[in-house]
BANUKE-971602 format. One record per residue (C-alpha): x negated, y, z negated. Coordinates in nm, 2 decimals, padded with zeros to 4 digits. Each point is the difference from the previous one (the first is absolute). Example, Ala and Ser with C-alpha at 12.3 -4.5 7.8 and 13.67 -1.06 7.14 Angstrom:
BEGIN
<<-01.23,-00.45,-00.78>>
<<-00.14,00.34,00.07>>
This chain:
BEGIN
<<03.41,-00.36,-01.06>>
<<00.15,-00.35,-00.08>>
<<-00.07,-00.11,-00.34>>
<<-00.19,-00.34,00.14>>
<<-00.27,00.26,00.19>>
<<00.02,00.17,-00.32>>
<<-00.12,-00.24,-00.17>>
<<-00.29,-00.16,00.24>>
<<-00.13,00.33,00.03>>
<<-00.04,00.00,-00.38>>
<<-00.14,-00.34,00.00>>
<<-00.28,00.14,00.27>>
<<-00.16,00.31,-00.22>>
<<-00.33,-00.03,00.22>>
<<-00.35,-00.16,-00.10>>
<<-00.16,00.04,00.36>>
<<-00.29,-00.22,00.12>>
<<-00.20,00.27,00.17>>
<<-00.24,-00.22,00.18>>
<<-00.18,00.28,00.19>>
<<-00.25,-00.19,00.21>>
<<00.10,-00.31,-00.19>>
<<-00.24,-00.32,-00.08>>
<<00.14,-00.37,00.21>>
<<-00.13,-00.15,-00.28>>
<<00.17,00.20,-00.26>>
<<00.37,00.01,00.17>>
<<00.02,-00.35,00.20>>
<<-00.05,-00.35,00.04>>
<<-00.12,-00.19,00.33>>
<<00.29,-00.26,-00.03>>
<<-00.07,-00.25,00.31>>
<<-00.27,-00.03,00.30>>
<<-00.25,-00.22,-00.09>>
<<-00.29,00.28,-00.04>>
<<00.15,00.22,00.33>>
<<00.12,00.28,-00.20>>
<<-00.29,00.15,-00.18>>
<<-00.03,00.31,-00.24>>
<<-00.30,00.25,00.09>>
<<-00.19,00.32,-00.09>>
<<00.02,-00.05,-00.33>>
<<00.37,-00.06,-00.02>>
<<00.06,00.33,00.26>>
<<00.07,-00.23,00.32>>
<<00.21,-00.32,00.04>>
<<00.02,-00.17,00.36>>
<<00.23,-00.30,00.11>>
<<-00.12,-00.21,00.23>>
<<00.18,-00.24,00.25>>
<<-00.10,-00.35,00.18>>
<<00.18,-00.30,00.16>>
<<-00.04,-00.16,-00.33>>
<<00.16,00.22,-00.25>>
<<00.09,00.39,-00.07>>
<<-00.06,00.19,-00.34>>
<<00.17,00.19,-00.19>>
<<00.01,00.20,-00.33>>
<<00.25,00.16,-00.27>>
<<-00.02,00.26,-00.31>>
<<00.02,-00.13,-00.27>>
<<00.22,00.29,-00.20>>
<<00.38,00.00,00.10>>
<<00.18,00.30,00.09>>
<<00.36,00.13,-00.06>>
<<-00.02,00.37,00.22>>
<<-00.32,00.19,00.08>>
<<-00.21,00.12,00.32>>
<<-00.21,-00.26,00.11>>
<<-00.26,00.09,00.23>>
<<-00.29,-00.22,00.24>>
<<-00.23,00.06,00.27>>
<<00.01,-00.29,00.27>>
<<-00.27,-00.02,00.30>>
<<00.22,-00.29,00.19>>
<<-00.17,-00.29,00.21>>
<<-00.13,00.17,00.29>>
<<-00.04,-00.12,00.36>>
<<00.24,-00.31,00.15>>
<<00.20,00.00,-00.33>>
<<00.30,-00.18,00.20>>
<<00.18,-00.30,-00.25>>
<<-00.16,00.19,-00.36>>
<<00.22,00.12,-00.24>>
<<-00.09,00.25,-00.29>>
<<00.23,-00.02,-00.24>>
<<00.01,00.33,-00.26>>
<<00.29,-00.01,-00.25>>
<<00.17,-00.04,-00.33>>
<<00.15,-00.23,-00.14>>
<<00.19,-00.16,-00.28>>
<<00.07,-00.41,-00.02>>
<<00.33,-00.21,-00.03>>
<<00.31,-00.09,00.27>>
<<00.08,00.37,-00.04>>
<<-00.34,00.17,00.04>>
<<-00.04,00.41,00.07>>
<<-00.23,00.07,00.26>>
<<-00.17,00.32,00.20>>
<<-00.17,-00.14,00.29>>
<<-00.27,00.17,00.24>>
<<-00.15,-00.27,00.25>>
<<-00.28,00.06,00.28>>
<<00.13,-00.23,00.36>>
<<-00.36,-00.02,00.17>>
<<00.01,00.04,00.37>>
<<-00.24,-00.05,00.29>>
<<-00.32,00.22,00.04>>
<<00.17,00.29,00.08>>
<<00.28,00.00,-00.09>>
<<00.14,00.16,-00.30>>
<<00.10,-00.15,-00.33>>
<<00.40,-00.04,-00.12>>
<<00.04,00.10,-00.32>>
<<00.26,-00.17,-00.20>>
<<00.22,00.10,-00.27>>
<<00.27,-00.15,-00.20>>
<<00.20,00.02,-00.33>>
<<00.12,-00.29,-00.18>>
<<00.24,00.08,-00.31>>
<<00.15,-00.34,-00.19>>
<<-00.16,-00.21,00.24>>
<<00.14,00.19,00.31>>
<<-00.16,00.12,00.27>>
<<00.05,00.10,00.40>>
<<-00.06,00.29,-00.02>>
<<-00.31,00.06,00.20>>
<<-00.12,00.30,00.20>>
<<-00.34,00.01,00.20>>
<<-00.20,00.21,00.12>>
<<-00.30,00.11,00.21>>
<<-00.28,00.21,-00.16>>
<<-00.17,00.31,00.14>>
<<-00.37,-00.08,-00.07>>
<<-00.15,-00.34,00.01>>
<<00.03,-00.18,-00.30>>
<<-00.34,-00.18,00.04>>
<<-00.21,00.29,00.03>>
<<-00.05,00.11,-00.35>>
<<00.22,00.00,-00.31>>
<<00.34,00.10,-00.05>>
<<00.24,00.10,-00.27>>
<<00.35,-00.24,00.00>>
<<00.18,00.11,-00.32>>
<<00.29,-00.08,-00.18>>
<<00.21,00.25,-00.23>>
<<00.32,-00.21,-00.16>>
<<00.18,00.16,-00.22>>
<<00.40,-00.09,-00.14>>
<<00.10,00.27,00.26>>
<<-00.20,-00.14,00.32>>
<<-00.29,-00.16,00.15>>
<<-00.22,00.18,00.23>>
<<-00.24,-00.15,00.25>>
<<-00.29,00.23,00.10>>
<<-00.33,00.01,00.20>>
<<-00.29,00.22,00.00>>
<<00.25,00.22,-00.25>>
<<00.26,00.03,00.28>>
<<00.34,-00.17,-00.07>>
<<00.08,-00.31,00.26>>
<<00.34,-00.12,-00.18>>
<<00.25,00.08,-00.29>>
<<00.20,-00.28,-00.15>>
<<00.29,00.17,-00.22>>
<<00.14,-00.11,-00.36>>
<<00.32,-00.10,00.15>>
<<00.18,-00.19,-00.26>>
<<00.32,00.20,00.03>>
<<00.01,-00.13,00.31>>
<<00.00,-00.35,-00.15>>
<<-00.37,-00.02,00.14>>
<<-00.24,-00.17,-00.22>>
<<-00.33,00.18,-00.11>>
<<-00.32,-00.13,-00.14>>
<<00.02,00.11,-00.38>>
<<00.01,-00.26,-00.24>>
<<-00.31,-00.20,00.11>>
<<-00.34,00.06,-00.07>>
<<-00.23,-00.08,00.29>>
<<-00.34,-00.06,00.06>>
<<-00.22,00.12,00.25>>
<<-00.10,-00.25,00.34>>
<<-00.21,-00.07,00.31>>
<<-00.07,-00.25,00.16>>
<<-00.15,-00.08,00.42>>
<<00.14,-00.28,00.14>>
<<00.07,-00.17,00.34>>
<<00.34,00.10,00.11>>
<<-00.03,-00.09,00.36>>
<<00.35,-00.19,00.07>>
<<00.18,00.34,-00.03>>
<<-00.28,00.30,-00.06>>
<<-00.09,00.11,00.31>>
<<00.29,00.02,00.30>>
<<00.21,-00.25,-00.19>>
<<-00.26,-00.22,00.03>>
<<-00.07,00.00,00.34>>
<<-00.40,00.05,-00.08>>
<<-00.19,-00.22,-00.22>>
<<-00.32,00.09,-00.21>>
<<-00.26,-00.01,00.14>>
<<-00.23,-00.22,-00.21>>
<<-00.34,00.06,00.13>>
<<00.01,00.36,-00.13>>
<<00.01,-00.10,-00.34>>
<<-00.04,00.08,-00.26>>
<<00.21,00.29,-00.05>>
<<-00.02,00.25,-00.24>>
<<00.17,00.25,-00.18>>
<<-00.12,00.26,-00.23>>
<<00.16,00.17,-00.31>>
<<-00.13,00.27,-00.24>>
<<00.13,00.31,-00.17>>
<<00.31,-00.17,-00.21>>
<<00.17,00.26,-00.19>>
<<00.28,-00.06,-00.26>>
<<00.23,00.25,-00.19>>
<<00.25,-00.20,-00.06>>
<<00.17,-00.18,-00.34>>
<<-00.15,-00.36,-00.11>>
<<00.22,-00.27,-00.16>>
<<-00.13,-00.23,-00.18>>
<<00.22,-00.27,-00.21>>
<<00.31,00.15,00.17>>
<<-00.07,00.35,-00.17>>
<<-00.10,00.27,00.23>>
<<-00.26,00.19,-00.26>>
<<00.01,00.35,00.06>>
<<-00.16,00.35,-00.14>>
<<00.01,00.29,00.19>>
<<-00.32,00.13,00.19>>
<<-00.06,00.35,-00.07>>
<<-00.15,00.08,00.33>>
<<00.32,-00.13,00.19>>
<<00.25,-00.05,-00.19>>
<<00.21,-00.29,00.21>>
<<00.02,00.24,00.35>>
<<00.05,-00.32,00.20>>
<<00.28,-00.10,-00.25>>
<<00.25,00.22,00.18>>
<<-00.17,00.13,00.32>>
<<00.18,00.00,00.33>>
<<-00.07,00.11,00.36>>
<<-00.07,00.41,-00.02>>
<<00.07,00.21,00.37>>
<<-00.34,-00.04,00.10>>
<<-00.01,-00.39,-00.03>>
<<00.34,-00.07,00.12>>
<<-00.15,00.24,00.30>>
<<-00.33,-00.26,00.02>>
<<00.25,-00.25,00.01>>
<<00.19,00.10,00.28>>
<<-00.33,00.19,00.16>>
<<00.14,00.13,00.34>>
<<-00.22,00.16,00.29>>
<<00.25,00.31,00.16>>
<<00.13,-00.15,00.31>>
<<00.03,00.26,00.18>>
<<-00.41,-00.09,00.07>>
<<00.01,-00.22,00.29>>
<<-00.33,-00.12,-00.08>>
<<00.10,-00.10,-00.37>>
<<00.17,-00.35,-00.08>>
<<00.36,00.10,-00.12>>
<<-00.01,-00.26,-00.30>>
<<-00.05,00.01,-00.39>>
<<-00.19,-00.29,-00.20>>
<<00.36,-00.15,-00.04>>
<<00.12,00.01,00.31>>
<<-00.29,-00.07,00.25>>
<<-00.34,-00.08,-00.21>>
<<00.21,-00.21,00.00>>
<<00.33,-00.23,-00.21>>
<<-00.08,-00.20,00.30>>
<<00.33,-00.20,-00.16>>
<<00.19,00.23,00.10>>
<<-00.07,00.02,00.37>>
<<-00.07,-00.23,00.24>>
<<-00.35,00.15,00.20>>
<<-00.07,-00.08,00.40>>
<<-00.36,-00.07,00.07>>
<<-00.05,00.37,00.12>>
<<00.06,00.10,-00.33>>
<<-00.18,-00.23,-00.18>>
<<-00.37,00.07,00.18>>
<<00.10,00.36,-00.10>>
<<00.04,-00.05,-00.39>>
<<-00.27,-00.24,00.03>>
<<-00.25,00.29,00.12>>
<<00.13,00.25,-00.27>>
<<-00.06,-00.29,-00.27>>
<<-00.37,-00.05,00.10>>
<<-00.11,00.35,-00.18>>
<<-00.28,-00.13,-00.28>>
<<-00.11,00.17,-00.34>>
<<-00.34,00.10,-00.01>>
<<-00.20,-00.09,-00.33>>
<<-00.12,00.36,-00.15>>
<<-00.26,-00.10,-00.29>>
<<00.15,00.27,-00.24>>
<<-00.34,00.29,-00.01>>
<<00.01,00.28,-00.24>>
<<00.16,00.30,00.13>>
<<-00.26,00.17,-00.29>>
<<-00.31,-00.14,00.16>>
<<00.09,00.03,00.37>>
<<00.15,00.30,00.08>>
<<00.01,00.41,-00.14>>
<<00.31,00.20,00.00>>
<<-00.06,00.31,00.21>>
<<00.23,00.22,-00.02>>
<<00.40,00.06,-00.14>>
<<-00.05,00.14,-00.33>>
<<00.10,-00.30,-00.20>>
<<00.29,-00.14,00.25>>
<<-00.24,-00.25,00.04>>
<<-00.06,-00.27,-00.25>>
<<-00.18,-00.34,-00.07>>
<<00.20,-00.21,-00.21>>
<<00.03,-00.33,-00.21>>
<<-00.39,-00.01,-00.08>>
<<-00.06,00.05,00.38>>
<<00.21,-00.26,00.17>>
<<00.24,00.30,00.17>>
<<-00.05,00.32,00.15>>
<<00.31,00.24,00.04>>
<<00.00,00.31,00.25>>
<<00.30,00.25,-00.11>>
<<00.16,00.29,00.25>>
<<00.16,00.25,-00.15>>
<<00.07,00.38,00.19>>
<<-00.28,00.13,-00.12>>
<<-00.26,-00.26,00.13>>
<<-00.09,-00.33,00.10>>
<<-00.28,-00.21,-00.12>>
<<-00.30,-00.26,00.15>>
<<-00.28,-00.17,-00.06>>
<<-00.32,-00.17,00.16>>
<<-00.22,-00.31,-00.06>>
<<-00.34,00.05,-00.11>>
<<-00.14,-00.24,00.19>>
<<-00.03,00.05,00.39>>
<<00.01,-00.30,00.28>>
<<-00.12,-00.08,00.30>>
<<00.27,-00.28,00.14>>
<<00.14,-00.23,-00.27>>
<<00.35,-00.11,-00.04>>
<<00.22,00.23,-00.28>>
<<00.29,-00.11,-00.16>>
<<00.23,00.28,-00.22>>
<<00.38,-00.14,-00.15>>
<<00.22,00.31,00.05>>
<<00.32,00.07,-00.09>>
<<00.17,00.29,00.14>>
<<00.21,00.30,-00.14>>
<<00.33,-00.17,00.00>>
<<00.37,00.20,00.04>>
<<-00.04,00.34,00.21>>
<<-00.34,00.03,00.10>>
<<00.06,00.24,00.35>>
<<-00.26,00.21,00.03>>
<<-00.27,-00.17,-00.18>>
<<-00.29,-00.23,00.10>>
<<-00.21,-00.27,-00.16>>
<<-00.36,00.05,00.18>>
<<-00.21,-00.28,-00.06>>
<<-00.29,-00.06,00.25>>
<<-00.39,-00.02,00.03>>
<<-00.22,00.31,00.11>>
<<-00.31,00.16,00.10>>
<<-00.11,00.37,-00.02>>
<<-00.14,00.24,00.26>>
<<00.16,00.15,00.30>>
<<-00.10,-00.36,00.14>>
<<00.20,-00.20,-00.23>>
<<00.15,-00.35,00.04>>
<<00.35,-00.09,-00.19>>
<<00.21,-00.28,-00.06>>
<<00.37,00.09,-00.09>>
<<00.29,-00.17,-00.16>>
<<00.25,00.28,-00.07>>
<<00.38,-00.04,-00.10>>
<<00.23,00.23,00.07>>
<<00.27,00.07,-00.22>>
<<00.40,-00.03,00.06>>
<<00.33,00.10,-00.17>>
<<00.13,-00.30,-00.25>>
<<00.11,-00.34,00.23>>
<<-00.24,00.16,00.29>>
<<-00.30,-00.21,00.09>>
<<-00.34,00.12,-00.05>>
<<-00.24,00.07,00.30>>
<<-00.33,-00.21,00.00>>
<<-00.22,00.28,00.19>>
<<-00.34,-00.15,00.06>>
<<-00.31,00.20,00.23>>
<<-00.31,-00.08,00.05>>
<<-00.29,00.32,00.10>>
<<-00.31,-00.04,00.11>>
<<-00.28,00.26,00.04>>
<<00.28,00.26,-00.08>>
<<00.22,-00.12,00.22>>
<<00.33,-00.18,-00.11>>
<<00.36,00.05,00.22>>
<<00.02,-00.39,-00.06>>
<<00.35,-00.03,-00.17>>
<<00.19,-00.33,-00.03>>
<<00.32,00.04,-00.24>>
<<00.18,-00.34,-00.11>>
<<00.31,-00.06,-00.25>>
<<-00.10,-00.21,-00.27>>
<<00.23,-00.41,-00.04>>
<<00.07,00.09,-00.37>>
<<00.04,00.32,-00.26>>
<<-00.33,00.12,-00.07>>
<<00.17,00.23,-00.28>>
<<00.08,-00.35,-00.22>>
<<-00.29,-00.16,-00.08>>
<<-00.37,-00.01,00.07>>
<<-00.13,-00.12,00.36>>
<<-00.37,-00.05,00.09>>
<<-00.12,00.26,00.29>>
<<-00.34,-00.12,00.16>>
<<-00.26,00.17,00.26>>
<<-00.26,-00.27,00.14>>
<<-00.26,00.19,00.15>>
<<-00.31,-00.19,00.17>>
<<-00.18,00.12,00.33>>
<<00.21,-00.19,00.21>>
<<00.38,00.13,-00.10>>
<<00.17,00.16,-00.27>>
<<00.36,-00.18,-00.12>>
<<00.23,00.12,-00.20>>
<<00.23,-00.22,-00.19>>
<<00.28,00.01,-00.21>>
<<00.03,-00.28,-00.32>>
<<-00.23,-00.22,00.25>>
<<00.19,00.08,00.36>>
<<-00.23,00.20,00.23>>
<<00.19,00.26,00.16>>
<<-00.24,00.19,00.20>>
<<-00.32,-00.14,00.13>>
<<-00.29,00.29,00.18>>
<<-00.23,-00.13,00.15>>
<<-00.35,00.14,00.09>>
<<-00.03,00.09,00.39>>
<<-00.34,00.18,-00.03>>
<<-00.05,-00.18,00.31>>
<<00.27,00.25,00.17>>
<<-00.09,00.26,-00.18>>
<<00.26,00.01,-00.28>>
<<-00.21,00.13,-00.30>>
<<00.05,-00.26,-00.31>>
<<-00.10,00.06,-00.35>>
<<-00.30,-00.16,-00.10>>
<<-00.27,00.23,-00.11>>
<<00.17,00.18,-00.27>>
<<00.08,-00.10,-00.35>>
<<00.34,00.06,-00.16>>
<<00.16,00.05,-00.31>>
<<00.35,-00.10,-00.08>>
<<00.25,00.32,-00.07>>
<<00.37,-00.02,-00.08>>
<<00.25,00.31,-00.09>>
<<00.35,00.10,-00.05>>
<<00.07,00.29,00.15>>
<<00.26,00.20,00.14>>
<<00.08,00.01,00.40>>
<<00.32,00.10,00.05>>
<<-00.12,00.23,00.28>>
<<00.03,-00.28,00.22>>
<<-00.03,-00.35,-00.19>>
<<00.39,-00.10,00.00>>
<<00.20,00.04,00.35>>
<<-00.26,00.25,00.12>>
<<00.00,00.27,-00.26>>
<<00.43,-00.03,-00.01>>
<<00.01,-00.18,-00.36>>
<<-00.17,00.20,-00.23>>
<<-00.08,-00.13,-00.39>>
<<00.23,00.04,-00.27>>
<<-00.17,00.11,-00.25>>
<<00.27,-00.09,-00.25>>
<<-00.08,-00.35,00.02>>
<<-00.36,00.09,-00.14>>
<<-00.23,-00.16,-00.09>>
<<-00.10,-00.25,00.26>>
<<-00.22,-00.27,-00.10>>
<<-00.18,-00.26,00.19>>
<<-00.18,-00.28,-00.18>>
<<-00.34,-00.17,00.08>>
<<-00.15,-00.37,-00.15>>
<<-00.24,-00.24,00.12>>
<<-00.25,00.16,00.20>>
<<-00.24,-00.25,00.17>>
<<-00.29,00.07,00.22>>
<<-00.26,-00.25,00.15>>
<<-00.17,00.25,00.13>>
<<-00.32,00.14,00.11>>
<<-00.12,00.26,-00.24>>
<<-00.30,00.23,00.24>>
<<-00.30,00.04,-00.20>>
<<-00.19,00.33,-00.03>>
<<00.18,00.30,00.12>>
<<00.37,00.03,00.13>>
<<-00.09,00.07,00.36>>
<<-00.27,-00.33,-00.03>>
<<00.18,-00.31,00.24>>
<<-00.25,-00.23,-00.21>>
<<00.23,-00.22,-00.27>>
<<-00.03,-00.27,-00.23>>
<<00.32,-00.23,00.03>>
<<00.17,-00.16,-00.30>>
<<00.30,-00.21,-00.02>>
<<00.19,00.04,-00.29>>
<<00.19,-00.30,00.06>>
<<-00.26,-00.25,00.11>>
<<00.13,00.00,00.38>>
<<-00.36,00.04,00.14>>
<<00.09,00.28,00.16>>
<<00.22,-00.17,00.24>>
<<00.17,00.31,00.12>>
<<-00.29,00.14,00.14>>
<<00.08,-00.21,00.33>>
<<00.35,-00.10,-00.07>>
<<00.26,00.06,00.27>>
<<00.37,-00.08,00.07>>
<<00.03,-00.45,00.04>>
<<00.33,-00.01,00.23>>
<<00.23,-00.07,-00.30>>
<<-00.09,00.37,-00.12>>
<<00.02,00.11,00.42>>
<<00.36,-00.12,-00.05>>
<<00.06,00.18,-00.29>>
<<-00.16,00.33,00.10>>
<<00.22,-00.06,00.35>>
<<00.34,-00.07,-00.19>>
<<-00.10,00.32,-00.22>>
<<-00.07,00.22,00.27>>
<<00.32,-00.14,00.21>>
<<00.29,00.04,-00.29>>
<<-00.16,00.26,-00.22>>
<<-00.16,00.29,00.21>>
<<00.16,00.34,00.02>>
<<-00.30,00.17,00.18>>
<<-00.31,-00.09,00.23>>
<<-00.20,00.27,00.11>>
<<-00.12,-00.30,00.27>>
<<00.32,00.04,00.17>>
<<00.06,00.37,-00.02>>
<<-00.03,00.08,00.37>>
<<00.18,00.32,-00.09>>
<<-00.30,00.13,-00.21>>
<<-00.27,-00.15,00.21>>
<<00.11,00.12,00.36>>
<<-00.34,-00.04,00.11>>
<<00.02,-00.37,-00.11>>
<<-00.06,-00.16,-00.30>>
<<-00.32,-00.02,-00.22>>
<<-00.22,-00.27,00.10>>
<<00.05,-00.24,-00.29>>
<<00.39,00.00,00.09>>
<<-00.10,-00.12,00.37>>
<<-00.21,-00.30,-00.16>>
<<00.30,-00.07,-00.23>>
C-alpha cells in the first residue's frame, strides 16, 4: 500500500454518523425555495416542491470525507417531463469532487433516466444512465452511495448500478482529499432534460413534488478540516475497504439465460439500460418503456408476531428482528410453513419475498390463500426453484370448489433471489389479479354467468412453505436438490392486507371490512384501467412460459370455458 493511502487511512479511524431513520431537522438545512421545500412528520419526511417560479432545495449540514450514504426518494410522479432531481455530493472550489445521481423526468409514461456522474478536481464527463426496473414514483426507494479510497459504488434497492475504480495509477484522479456535503435540489431543467430538450414542462401540472425520508449515514465527519474519528464497536469501518463480492458484481451484471426465447438477453448494464452506449430504434424503446412501468407497492410493515402462527418445521421457521421478518429454512430432513390467523373473504394482500438464492432446484416457495374442505377454493403464487444463473418459475393456479388445472407459469424481469419484491393477490367478486411489485400479471375473472365456478363464498387464510419438490419442480423431476447447499432460506417482510376479516365462524360469508391503509376499501370494485391492461398484456406477451388457455394438446375436447371468453 503506498505510503500516501497509508496515511489517509490513518487519518480516517472511523466515528460513524449512524442516522438510522434520521431526523431532516437534525442532519440538514432547507437552503433555498422560498417555503417549497418543507420538513414533515416530525422531522421523518422532507418534500421539494417545484413551480414556474422557483425550485427548492436542501443540504446536510455535516461534511463527509468516505462513508455509506443512504436516502429514500419517491420522485415527481405523472408528466415529470423538463424536472430535474438532483441527489449528490459535493465539495466547493474551481476544483470541486463530486458523485452525482440525477432523476430526467419524462412524459406520463414514460420512464425516468437516471443520471450519474463523477467529478474529481473539478473534472467530470463521465456520465452513465440508466433505466430503472420499478417505477420510481410509486413508493420509496433506496439510492446509496459507498466511497471509499479504493472505489465508489452506486446502488439501488441494495443492487449495484455502477463501480467507479481508484484509478490513480492510471493517472486518473479520485475524489479523496475533499470533504463533501450532502445535496438536493428540484429544478426546471427543460432546455436539455427531457429529449435534449425537445419537450418543455408542462406548467399547469405544477407543483411538483418530490419526497425524501430514511437518510442513513455511516460515514466520517470533518469539521475544521479534521476528519474526527473513533471506531464504532458494532462496525468497525466495513465500508472503509469494502468492494464488489461475486454475488454483487453478479446483481450488477444480472443476466436472464438466453437460451429462453421468451427472456430479454440483457443485464442492468447492458440493456436496463447505459442507454449511452447504444443508440435505441423506436421498437426498442416502447419495449424498455413497458418493462420500466413495474411500481412498488406500499406494505405498511404488520407484526409477523401478531398476524400469523408458525405451523409446522420444528424450529426452521423463525420470526425475527422484534417481528419485522419471518424466515422459512429447508434442510433434508424437513421444510417449514406457516398461516395467518386471520381469514378473508376478498381483500387485496401484499407479502415482500425474497427467494432462496444460488441452487435452489428442487425446492418451492408456496405462498397462496386457501380454504378447507373437499370443496376448497385457492389462490397460488408458487416459485419453482432452478440451478444457480437459472430463472425461477412464477407458477400461479387458481381452484374453485375443488377444482383447479388453471396453471399460468411466467419468468420474472429481475432476480427474485437479490432483494425483496412485493407479491400481491387482489381478490373482489369480480376478478382476482395477481401482481408482481405493482404489475398485474394474471387477471381471472368471474364467468359464473358460463358456469365457471369463482371463489366467493369461502374465507381464506394466507399459507406459505418451503418445501422440497424435486419429484417434479425443476425440469419435470430431472434436477433434483442438492442437499449440500443446505439450508435454503426464503425471507418474508411487510405483510399488508385490506381485507375483509368474516365474522362468526370460518364457513360464515358475513364480514366486517377494515382498511388498514385508509383506502376505503377501494379494491373491493377495483379492476385493471387500460394502463394496467397494457402492462398485464406486455407481461403475458414477453414473460409467459405456460398457458393452460392455449394447451389444445391437454384439452382435446376444447378448452375450458374461461379460455374461450379470454
Amino acid at each position: 500500500m503506498a505510503f500516501s493511502t497509508l496515511v489517509l487511512l490513518t487519518c480516517i479511524v472511523g466515528y460513524f454518523v449512524i442516522a438510522s431513520a434520521s431526523n431532516f431537522y437534525q442532519d440538514f438545512e432547507i437552503t433555498w425555495g422560498d417555503g417549497r421545500a418543507n420538513i414533515l412528520n416530525n422531522g421523518d419526511l422532507l418534500t421539494l416542491s417545484l413551480d414556474k417560479a422557483s425550485g427548492s432545495g436542501f443540504q446536510s449540514k455535516n461534511e463527509y470525507l468516505f462513508g455509506k450514504i443512504d436516502m429514500q426518494l419517491k420522485l415527481v410522479p405523472g408528466n415529470s417531463a423538463g424536472t430535474v432531481t438532483a441527489y449528490y455530493l459535493s465539495s466547493k472550489g474551481a476544483t470541486w469532487d463530486e458523485i452525482d445521481f440525477e432523476f430526467l423526468g419524462n412524459l406520463s409514461g414514460d420512464p425516468y433516466i437516471l443520471h450519474t456522474n463523477v467529478f474529481s478536481q473539478g473534472k467530470g464527463n463521465r456520465e452513465q444512465q440508466f433505466y430503472l426496473w420499478f417505477d420510481p414514483t410509486a413508493d420509496f426507494h433506496t439510492y446509496s452511495i459507498l466511497w471509499n479510497p479504493q472505489r465508489i459504488v452506486f446502488s439501488v434497492d441494495g443492487a449495484p448500478i455502477r463501480e467507479f475504480k481508484n484509478m490513480e495509477s492510471k493517472g486518473v484522479p479520485f475524489p479523496k482529499n475533499q470533504a463533501m456535503r450532502i445535496y438536493s435540489s428540484l429544478w426546471n431543467a427543460d432546455d436539455w432534460a427531457t429529449r435534449g430538450g425537445l419537450v418543455k414542462t408542462d406548467w399547469s401540472q405544477a407543483p411538483f413534488t418530490a419526497s425524501y425520508r430514511n437518510f442513513n449515514a455511516n460515514a466520517c465527519t470533518v469539521s475544521s478540516g479534521t476528519s474526527s474519528c473513533s471506531n464504532s464497536a458494532s462496525s468497525p469501518s466495513a465500508w472503509l475497504s469494502e468492494e464488489l463480492d461475486s454475488t454483487n458484481q453478479e446483481k450488477m451484471n444480472y443476466k436472464y439465460q438466453s437460451h429462453f426465447s421468451s427472456l430479454p438477453q440483457t443485464s442492468l448494464h447492458s440493456s436496463l439500460i447505459l442507454i449511452l452506449r447504444s443508440a435505441m430504434s423506436s421498437s426498442t424503446i416502447i419495449i424498455l418503456c413497458a418493462l420500466l412501468l413495474s411500481y412498488s407497492t406500499a406494505a405498511s410493515a404488520s407484526n409477523f408476531y401478531q398476524d400469523f402462527d408458525i405451523t409446522w418445521g420444528d424450529g426452521r421457521a423463525k420470526i425475527l428482528n422484534n417481528g419485522d421478518l419471518l424466515t422459512l429454512s429447508l434442510d433434508k430432513a424437513s421444510g417449514s410453513g406457516f398461516q395467518s390467523k386471520n381469514e378473508y373473504l376478498f381483500g387485496k394482500i401484499d407479502m415482500q419475498l425474497q427467494l432462496v438464492p444460488g441452487n435452489s432446484a428442487g425446492t418451492v416457495t408456496a405462498y397462496y390463500l386457501s380454504s378447507k374442505g373437499s370443496n376448497w377454493d385457492e389462490i397460488d403464487f408458487e416459485f419453482l426453484g432452478n440451478v444457480s444463473g437459472e430463472p425461477y418459475i412464477l407458477h400461479t393456479n387458481v381452484f374453485s370448489q375443488g377444482k383447479g388445472n388453471r396453471e399460468q407459469q411466467f419468468y420474472l424481469w429481475f432476480d427474485p433471489t437479490a432483494d425483496f419484491h412485493t407479491y400481491s393477490i387482489l381478490w373482489n367478486p369480480q376478478r382476482i389479479i395477481f401482481s408482481v411489485d405493482g404489475t398485474p400479471i394474471r387477471e381471472f375473472k368471474n364467468m359464473e354467468s358460463k358456469g365457471v365456478a369463482f371463489p366467493k363464498n369461502q374465507p381464506m387464510r394466507i399459507y406459505s412453505s418451503l418445501w422440497n419438490a424435486d419429484d417434479w419442480a425443476t425440469r419435470g423431476g430431472l434436477v433434483k436438490t442438492d442437499w449440500s447447499q443446505a439450508p435454503f432460506t426464503a425471507s418474508y417482510r411487510n405483510f399488508k392486507a385490506d381485507a375483509c376479516v368474516p365474522s362468526g365462524s370460518s364457513s360464515s360469508s358475513s364480514s366486517s371490512c377494515t382498511s388498514n391503509s385508509g383506502s376505503s376499501n377501494a379494491w373491493y370494485s377495483q379492476e385493471l384501467d387500460s394502463s394496467n391492461q397494457d402492462r398485464l398484456s406486455w407481461v403475458q406477451k414477453n414473460y409467459m412460459i405456460y398457458n393452460y388457455c392455449t394447451d389444445t394438446n391437454r384439452f382435446p375436447q376444447g378448452l375450458p370455458p374461461e379460455c374461450q371468453q379470454s
